[in-house]
FIFI-542688 format. One record per atom (N, C-alpha, C, O): atom name; residue in three letters; residue number from 1; y, x, z. Coordinates in steps of 0.2 Angstrom, whole numbers, padded with zeros to 4 digits. Layout:
BEGIN
REC | CA | ALA | NUM | Y | X | Z
...
//
This chain:
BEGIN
REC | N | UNK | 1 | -0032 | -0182 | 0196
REC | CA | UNK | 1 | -0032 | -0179 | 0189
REC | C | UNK | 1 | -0029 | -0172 | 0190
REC | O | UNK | 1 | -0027 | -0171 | 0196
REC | N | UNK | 2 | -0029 | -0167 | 0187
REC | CA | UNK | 2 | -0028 | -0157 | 0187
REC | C | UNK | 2 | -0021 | -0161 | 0183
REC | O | UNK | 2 | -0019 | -0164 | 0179
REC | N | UNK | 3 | -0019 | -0158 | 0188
REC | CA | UNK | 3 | -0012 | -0157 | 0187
REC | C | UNK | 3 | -0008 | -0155 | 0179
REC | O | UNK | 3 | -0002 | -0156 | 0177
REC | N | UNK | 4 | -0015 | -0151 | 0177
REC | CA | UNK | 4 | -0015 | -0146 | 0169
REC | C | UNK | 4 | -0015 | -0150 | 0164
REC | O | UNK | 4 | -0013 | -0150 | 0159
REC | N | UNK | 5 | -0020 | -0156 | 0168
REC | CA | UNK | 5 | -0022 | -0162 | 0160
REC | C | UNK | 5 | -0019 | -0168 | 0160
REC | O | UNK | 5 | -0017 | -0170 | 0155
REC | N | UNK | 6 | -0018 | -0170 | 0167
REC | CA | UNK | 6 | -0012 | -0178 | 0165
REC | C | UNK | 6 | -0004 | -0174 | 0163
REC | O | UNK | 6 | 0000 | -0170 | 0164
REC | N | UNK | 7 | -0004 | -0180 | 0160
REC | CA | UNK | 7 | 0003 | -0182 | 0158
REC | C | UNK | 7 | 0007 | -0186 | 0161
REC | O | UNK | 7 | 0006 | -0193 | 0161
REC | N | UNK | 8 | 0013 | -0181 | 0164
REC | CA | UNK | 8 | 0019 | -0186 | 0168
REC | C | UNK | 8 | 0020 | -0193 | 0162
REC | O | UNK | 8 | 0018 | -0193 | 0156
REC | N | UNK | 9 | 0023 | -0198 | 0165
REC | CA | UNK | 9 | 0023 | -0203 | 0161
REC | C | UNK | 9 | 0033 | -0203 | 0160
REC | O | UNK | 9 | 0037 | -0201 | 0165
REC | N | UNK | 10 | 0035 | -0205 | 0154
REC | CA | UNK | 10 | 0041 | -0206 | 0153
REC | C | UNK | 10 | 0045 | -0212 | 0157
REC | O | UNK | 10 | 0042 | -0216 | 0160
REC | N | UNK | 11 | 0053 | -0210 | 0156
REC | CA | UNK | 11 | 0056 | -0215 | 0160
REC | C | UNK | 11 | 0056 | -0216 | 0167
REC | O | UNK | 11 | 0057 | -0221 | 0169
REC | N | UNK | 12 | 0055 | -0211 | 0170
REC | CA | UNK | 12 | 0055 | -0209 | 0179
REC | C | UNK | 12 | 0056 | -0203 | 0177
REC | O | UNK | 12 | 0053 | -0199 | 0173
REC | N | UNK | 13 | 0061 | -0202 | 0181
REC | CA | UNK | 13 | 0063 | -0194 | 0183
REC | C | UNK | 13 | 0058 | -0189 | 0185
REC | O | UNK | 13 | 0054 | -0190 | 0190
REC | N | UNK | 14 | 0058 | -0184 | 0181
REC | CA | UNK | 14 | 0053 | -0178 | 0184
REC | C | UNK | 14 | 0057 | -0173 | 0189
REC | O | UNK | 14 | 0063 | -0172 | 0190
REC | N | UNK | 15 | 0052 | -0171 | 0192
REC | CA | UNK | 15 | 0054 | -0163 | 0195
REC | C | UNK | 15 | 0054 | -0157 | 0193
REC | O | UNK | 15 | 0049 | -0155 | 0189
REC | N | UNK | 16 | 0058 | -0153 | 0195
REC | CA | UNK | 16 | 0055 | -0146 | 0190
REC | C | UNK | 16 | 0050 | -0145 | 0192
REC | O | UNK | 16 | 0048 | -0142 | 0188
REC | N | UNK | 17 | 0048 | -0144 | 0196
REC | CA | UNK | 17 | 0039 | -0142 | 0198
REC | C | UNK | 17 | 0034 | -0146 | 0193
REC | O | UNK | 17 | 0030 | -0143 | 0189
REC | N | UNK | 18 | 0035 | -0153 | 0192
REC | CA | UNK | 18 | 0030 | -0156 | 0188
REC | C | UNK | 18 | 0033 | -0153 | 0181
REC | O | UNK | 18 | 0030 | -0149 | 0178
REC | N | UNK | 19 | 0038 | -0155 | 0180
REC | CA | UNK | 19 | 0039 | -0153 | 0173
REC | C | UNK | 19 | 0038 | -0144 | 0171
REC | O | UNK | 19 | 0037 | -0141 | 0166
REC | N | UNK | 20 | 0039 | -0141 | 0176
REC | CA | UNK | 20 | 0036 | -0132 | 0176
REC | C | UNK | 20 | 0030 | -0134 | 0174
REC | O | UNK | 20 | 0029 | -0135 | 0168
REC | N | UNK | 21 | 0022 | -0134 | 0180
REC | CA | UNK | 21 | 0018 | -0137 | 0175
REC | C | UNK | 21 | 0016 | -0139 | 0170
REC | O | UNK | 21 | 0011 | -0138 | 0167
REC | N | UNK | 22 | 0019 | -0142 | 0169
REC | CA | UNK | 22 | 0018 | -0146 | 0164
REC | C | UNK | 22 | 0018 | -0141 | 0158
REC | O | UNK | 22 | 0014 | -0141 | 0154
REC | N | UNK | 23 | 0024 | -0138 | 0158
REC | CA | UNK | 23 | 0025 | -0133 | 0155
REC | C | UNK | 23 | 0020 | -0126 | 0152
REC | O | UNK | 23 | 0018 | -0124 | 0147
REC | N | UNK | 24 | 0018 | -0125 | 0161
REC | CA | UNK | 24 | 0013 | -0119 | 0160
REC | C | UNK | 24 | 0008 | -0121 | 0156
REC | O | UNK | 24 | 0005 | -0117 | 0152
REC | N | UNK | 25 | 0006 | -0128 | 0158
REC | CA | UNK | 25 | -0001 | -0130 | 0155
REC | C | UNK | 25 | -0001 | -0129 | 0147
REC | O | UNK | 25 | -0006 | -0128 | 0143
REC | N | UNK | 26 | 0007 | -0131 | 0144
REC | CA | UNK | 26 | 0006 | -0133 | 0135
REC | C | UNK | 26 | 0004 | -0125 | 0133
REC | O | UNK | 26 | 0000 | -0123 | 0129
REC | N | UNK | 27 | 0009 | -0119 | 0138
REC | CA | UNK | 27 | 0009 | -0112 | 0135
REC | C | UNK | 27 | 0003 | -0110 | 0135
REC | O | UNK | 27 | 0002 | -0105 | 0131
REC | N | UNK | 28 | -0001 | -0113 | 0140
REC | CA | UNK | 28 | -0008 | -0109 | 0141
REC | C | UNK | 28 | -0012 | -0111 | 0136
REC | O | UNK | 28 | -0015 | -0107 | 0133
REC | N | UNK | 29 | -0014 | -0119 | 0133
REC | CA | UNK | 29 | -0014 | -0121 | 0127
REC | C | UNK | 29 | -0013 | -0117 | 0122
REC | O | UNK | 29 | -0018 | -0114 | 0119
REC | N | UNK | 30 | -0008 | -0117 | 0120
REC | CA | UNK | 30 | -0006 | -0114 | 0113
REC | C | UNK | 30 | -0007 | -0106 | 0113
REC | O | UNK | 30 | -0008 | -0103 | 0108
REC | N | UNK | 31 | -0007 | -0103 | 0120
REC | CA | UNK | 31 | -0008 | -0095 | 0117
REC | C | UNK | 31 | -0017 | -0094 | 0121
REC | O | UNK | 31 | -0020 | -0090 | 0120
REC | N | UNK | 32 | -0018 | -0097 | 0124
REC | CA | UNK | 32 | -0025 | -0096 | 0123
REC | C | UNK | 32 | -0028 | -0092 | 0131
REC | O | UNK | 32 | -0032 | -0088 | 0132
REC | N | UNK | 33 | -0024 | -0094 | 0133
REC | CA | UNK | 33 | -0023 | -0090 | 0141
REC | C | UNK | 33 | -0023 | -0094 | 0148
REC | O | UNK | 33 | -0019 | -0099 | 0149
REC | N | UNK | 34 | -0028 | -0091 | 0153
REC | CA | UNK | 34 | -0029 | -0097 | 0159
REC | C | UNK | 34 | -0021 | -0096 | 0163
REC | O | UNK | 34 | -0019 | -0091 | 0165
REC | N | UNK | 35 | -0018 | -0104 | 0164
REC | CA | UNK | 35 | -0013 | -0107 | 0167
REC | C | UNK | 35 | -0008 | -0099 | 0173
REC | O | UNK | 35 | -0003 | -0096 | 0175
REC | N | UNK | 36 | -0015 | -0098 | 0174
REC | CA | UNK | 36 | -0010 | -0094 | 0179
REC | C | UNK | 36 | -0009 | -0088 | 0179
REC | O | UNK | 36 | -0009 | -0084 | 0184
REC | N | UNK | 37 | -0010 | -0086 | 0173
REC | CA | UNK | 37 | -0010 | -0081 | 0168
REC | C | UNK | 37 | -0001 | -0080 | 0166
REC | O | UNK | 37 | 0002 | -0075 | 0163
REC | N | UNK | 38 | 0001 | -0085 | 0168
REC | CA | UNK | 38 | 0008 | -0088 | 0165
REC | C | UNK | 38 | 0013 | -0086 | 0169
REC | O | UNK | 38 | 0011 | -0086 | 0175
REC | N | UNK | 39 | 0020 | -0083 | 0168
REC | CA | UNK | 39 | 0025 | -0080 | 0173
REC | C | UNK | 39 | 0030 | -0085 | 0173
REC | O | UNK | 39 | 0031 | -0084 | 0167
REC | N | UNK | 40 | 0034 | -0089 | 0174
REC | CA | UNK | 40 | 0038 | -0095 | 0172
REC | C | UNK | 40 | 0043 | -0091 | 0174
REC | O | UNK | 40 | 0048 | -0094 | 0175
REC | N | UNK | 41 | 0043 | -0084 | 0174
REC | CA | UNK | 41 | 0048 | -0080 | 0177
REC | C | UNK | 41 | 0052 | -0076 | 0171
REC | O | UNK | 41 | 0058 | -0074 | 0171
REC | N | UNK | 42 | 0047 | -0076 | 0163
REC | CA | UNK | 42 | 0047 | -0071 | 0160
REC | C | UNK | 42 | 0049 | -0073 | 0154
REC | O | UNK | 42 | 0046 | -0078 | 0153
REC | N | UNK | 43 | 0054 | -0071 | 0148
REC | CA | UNK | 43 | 0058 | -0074 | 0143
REC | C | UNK | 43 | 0053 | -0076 | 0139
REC | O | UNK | 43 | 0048 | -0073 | 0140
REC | N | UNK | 44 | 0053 | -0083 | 0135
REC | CA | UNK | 44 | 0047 | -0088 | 0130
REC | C | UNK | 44 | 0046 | -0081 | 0127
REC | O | UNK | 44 | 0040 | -0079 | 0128
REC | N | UNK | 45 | 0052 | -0076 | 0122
REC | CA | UNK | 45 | 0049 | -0072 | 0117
REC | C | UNK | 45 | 0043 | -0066 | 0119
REC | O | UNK | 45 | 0041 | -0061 | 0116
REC | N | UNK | 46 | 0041 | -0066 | 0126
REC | CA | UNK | 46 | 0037 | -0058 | 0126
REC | C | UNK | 46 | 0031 | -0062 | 0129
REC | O | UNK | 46 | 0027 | -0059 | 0133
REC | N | UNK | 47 | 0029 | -0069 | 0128
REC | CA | UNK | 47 | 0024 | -0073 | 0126
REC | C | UNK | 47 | 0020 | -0073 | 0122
REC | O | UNK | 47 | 0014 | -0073 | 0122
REC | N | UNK | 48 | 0024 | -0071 | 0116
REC | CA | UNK | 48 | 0023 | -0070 | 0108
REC | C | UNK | 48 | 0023 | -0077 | 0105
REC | O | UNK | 48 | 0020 | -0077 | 0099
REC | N | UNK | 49 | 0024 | -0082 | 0106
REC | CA | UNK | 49 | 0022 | -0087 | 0105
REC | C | UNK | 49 | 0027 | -0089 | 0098
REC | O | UNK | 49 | 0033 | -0089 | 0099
REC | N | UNK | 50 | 0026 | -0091 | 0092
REC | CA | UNK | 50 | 0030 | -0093 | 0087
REC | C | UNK | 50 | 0032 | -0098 | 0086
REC | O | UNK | 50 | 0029 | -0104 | 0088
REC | N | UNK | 51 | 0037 | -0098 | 0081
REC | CA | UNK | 51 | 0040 | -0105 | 0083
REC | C | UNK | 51 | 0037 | -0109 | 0081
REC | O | UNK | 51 | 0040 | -0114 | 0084
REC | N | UNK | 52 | 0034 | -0111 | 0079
REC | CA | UNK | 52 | 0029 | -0118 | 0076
REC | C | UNK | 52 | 0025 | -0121 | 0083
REC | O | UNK | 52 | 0025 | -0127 | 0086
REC | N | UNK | 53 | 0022 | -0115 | 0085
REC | CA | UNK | 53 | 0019 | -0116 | 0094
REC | C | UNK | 53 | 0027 | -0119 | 0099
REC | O | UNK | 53 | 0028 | -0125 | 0102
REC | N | UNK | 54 | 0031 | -0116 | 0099
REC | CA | UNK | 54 | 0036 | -0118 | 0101
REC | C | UNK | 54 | 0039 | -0127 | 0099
REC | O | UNK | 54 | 0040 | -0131 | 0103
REC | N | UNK | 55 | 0039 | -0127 | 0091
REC | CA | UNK | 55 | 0041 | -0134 | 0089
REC | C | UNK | 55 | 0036 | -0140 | 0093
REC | O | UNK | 55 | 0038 | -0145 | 0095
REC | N | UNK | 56 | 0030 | -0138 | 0094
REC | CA | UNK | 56 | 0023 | -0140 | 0095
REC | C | UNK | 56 | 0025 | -0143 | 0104
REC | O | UNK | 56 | 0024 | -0149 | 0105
REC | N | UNK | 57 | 0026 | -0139 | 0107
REC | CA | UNK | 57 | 0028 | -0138 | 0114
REC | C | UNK | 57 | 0035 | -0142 | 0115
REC | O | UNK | 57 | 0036 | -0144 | 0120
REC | N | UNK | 58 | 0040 | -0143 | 0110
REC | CA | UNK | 58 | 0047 | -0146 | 0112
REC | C | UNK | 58 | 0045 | -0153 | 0110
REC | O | UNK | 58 | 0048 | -0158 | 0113
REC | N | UNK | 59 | 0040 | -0154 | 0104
REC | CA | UNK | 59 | 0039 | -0161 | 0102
REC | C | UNK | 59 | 0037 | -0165 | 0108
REC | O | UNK | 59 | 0040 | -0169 | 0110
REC | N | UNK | 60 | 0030 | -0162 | 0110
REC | CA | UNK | 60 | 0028 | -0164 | 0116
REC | C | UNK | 60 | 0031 | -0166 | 0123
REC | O | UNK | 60 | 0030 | -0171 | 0127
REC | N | UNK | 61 | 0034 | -0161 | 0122
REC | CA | UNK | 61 | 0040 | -0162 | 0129
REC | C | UNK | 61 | 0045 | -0168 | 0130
REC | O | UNK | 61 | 0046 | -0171 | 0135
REC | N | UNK | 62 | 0048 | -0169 | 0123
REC | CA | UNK | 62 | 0051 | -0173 | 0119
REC | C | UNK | 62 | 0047 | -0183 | 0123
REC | O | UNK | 62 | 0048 | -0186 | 0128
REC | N | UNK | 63 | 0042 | -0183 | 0118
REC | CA | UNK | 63 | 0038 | -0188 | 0120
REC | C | UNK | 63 | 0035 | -0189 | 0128
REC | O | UNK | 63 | 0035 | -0195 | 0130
REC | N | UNK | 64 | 0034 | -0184 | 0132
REC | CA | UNK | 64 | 0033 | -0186 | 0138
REC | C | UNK | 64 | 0040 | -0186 | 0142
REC | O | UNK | 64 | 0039 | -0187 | 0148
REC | N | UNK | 65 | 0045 | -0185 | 0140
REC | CA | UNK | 65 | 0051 | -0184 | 0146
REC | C | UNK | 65 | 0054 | -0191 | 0139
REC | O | UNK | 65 | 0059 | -0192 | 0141
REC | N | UNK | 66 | 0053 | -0194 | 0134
REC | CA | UNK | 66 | 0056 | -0200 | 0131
REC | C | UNK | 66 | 0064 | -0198 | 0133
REC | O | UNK | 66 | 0069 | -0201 | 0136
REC | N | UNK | 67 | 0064 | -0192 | 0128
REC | CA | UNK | 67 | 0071 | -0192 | 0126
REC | C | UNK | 67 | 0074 | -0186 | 0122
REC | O | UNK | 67 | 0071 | -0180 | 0124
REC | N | UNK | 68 | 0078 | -0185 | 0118
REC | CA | UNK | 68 | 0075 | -0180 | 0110
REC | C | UNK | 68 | 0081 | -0171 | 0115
REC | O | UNK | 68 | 0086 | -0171 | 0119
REC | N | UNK | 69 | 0077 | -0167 | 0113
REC | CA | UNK | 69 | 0078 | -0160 | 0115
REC | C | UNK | 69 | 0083 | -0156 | 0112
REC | O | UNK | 69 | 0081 | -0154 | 0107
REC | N | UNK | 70 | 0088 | -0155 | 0113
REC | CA | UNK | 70 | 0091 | -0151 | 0109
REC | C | UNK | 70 | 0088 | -0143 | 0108
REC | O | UNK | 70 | 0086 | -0140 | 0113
REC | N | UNK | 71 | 0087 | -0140 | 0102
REC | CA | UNK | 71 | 0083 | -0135 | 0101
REC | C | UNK | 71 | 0086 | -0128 | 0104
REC | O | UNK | 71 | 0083 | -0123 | 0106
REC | N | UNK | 72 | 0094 | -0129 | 0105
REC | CA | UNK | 72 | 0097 | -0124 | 0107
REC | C | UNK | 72 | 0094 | -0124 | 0116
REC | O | UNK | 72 | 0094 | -0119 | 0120
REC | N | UNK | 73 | 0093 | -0128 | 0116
REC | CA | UNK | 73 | 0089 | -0129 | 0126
REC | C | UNK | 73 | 0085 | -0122 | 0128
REC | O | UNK | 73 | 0087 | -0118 | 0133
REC | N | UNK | 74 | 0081 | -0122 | 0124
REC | CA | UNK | 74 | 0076 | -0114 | 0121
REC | C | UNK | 74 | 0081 | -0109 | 0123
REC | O | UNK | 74 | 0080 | -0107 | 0128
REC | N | UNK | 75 | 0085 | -0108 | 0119
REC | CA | UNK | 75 | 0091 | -0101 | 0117
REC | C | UNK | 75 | 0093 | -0101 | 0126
REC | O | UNK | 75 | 0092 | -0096 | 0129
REC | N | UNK | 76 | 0097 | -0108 | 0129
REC | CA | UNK | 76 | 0102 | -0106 | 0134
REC | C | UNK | 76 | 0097 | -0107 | 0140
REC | O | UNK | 76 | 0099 | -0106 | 0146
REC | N | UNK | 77 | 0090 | -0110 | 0139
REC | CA | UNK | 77 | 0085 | -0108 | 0144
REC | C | UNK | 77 | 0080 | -0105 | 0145
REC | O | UNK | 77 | 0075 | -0108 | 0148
REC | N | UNK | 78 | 0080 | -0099 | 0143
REC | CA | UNK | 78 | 0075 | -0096 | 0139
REC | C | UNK | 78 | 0068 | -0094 | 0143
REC | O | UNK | 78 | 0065 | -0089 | 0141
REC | N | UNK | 79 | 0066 | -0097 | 0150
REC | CA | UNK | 79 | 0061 | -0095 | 0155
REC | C | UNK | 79 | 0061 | -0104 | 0155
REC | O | UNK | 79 | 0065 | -0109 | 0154
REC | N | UNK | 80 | 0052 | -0102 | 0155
REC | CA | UNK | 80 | 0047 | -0110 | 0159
REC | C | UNK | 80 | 0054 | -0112 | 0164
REC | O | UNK | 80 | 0058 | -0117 | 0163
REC | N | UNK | 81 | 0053 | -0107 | 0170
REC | CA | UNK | 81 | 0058 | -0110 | 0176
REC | C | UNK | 81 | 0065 | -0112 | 0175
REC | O | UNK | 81 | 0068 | -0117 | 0178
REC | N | UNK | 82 | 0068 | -0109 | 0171
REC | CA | UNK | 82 | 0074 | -0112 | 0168
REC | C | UNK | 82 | 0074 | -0118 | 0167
REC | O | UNK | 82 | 0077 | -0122 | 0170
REC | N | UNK | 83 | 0069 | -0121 | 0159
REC | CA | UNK | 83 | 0070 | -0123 | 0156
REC | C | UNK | 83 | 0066 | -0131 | 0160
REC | O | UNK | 83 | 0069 | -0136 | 0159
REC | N | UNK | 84 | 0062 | -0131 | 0163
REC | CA | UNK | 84 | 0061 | -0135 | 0168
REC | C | UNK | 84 | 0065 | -0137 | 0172
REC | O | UNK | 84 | 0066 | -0143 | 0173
REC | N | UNK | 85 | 0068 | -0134 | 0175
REC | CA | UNK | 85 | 0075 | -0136 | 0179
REC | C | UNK | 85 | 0082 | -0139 | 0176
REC | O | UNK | 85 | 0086 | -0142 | 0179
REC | N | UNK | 86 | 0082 | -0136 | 0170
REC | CA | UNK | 86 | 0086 | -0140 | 0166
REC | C | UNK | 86 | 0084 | -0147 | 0163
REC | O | UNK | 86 | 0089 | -0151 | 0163
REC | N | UNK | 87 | 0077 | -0148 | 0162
REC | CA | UNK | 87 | 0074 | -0154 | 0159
REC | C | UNK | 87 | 0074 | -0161 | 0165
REC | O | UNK | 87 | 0076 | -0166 | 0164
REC | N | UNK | 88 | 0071 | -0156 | 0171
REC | CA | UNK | 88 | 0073 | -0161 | 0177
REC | C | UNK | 88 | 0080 | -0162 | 0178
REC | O | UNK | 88 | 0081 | -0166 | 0183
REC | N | UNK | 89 | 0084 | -0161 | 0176
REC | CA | UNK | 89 | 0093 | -0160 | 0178
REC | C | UNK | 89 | 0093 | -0169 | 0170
REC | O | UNK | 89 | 0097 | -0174 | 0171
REC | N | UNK | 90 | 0090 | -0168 | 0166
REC | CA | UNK | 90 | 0091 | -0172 | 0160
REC | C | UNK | 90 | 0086 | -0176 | 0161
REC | O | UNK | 90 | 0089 | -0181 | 0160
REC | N | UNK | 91 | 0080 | -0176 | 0163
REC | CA | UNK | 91 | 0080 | -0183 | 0164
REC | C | UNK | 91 | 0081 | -0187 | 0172
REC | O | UNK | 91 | 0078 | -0191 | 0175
REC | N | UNK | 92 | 0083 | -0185 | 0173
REC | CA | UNK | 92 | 0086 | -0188 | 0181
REC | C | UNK | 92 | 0093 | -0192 | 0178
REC | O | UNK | 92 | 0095 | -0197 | 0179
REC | N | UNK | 93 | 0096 | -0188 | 0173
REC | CA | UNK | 93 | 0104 | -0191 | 0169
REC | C | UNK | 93 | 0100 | -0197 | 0165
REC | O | UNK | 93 | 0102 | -0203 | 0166
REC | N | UNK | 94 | 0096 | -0197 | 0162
REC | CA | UNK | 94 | 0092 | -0199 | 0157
REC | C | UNK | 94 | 0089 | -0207 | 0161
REC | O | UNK | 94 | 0087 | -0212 | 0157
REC | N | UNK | 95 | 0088 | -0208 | 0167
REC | CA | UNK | 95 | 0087 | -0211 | 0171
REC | C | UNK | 95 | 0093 | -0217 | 0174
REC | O | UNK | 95 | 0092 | -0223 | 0174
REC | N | UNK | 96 | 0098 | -0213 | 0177
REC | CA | UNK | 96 | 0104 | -0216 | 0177
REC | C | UNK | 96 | 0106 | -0220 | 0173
REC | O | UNK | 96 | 0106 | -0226 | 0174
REC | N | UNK | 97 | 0107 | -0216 | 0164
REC | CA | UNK | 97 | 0110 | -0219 | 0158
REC | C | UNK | 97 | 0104 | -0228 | 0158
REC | O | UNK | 97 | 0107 | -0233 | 0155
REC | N | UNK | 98 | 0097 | -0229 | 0160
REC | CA | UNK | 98 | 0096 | -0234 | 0158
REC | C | UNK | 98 | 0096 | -0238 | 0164
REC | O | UNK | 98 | 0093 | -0243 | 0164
REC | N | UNK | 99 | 0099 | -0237 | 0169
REC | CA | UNK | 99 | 0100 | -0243 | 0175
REC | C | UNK | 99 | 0108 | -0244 | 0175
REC | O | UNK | 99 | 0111 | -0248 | 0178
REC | N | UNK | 100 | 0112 | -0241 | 0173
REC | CA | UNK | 100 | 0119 | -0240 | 0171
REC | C | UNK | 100 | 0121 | -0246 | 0168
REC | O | UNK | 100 | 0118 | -0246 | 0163
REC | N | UNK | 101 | 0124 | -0254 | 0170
REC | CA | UNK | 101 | 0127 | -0258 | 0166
REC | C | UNK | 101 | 0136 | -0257 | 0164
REC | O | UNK | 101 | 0138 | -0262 | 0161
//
């Protein structure tokens, strides 16, 4: 499958590479622009993307990483590459937490 259309599955740890992608692919979606068109380098706000696209995008995220996002994540990681690197840091913790007795 393209990389751009499957969906990682929940409850296995991601990488920040898949979950970057993953990433790229929702922005490219919602603003209307081919995947590598995308800077994972560059702040969410000079995307233009508004917050409804953004809520869209964290929902999403939410259901494939199966574990709820705090909205401040956005503010303190404010790049794809950040915020994927953070994602993968929670759920690899998010992993531990369900084999943990």
């Amino acid at each position: 499958m393209n990389q751009f259309t499957s969906e990682p599955t929940a409850n296995q740890p991601l990488s920040a590479e898949a979950i970057q992608s993953w990433l790229v692919s929702q922005f490219s979606e919602q603003l209307g622009v081919k995947p590598n068109d995308i800077d994972t380098q560059l702040p969410f706000d000079s995307f233009g993307l508004d917050s409804a696209q953004g809520m869209l995008i964290a929902t999403r995220a939410e259901k494939m990483l199966g574990f709820r996002l705090s909205p401040a994540l956005l503010w303190h990681y404010p790049t794809i590459e950040s915020l994927a690197q953070r994602l993968a840091e929670e759920s690899k913790d998010a992993e531990l937490e369900v084999f943990e007795i």
